[in-house]
N, C-alpha and C positions, 0 to 999 in steps of 0.2 A: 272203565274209569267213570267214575260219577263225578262231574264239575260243580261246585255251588259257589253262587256271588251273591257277595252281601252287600249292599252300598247304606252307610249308616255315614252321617256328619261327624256326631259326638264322640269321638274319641273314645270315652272309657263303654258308650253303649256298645260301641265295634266291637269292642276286645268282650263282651257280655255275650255277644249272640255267639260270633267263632267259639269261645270255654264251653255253652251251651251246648252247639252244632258236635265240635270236639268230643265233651261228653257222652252226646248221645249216639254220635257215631264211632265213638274212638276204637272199637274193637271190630270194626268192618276195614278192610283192606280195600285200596283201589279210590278212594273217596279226596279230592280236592276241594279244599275252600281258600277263595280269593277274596279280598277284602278291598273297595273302595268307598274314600271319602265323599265322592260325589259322581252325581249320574254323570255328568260331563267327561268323567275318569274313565267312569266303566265306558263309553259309549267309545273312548280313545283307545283305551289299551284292550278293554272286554274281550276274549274271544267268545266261544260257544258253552255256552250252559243249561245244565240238567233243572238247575231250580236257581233263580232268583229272589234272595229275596232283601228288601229295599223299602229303607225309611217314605214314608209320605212326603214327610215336609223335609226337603232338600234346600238349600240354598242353590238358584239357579232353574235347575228341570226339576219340576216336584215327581213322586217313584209314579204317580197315576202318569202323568204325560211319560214317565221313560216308558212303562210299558203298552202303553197307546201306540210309541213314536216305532217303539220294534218291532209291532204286530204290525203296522203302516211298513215298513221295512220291508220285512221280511215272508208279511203274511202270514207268519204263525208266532206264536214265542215262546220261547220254555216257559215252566209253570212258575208263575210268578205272583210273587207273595208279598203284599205291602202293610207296614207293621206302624204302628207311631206310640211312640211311648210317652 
């Protein structure tokens, strides 16, 4: 099973990256996408993930400090992707 989290604020960009993500993965089996509104969500509910990937500019934890705070964690972190549109 391949995990991916995506933490986007904006609502309709959320539902842009999953149709994208969807699209380009849609015919591979095994593949999960989780979507939250903010880092503080994922950091709450998150469990373990393949690829993150996570707006910059957050309200709250911006995506640079989330993935600072889980490599500080964790000492390692999935591969993590920060996007701003």
């Amino acid at each position: 099973m391949i995990k991916i989290a995506t933490i986007e604020d904006e609502e309709n960009i959320r539902q842009e990256i999953v149709r994208y993500i969807k699209k380009g993965i849609g015919s591979i089996e095994g593949v999960e996408v989780d979507v939250y509104e903010s880092a503080e969500r994922y950091l709450l509910v998150g469990g373990r993930y393949d690829l993150v990937i996570s707006d910059i500019e957050l309200p709250g934890i911006s995506g640079l400090e989330l993935g600072k705070n889980k490599r500080e964690q964790s000492g390692c972190v999935p591969r993590f992707s920060n996007i701003t549109l």
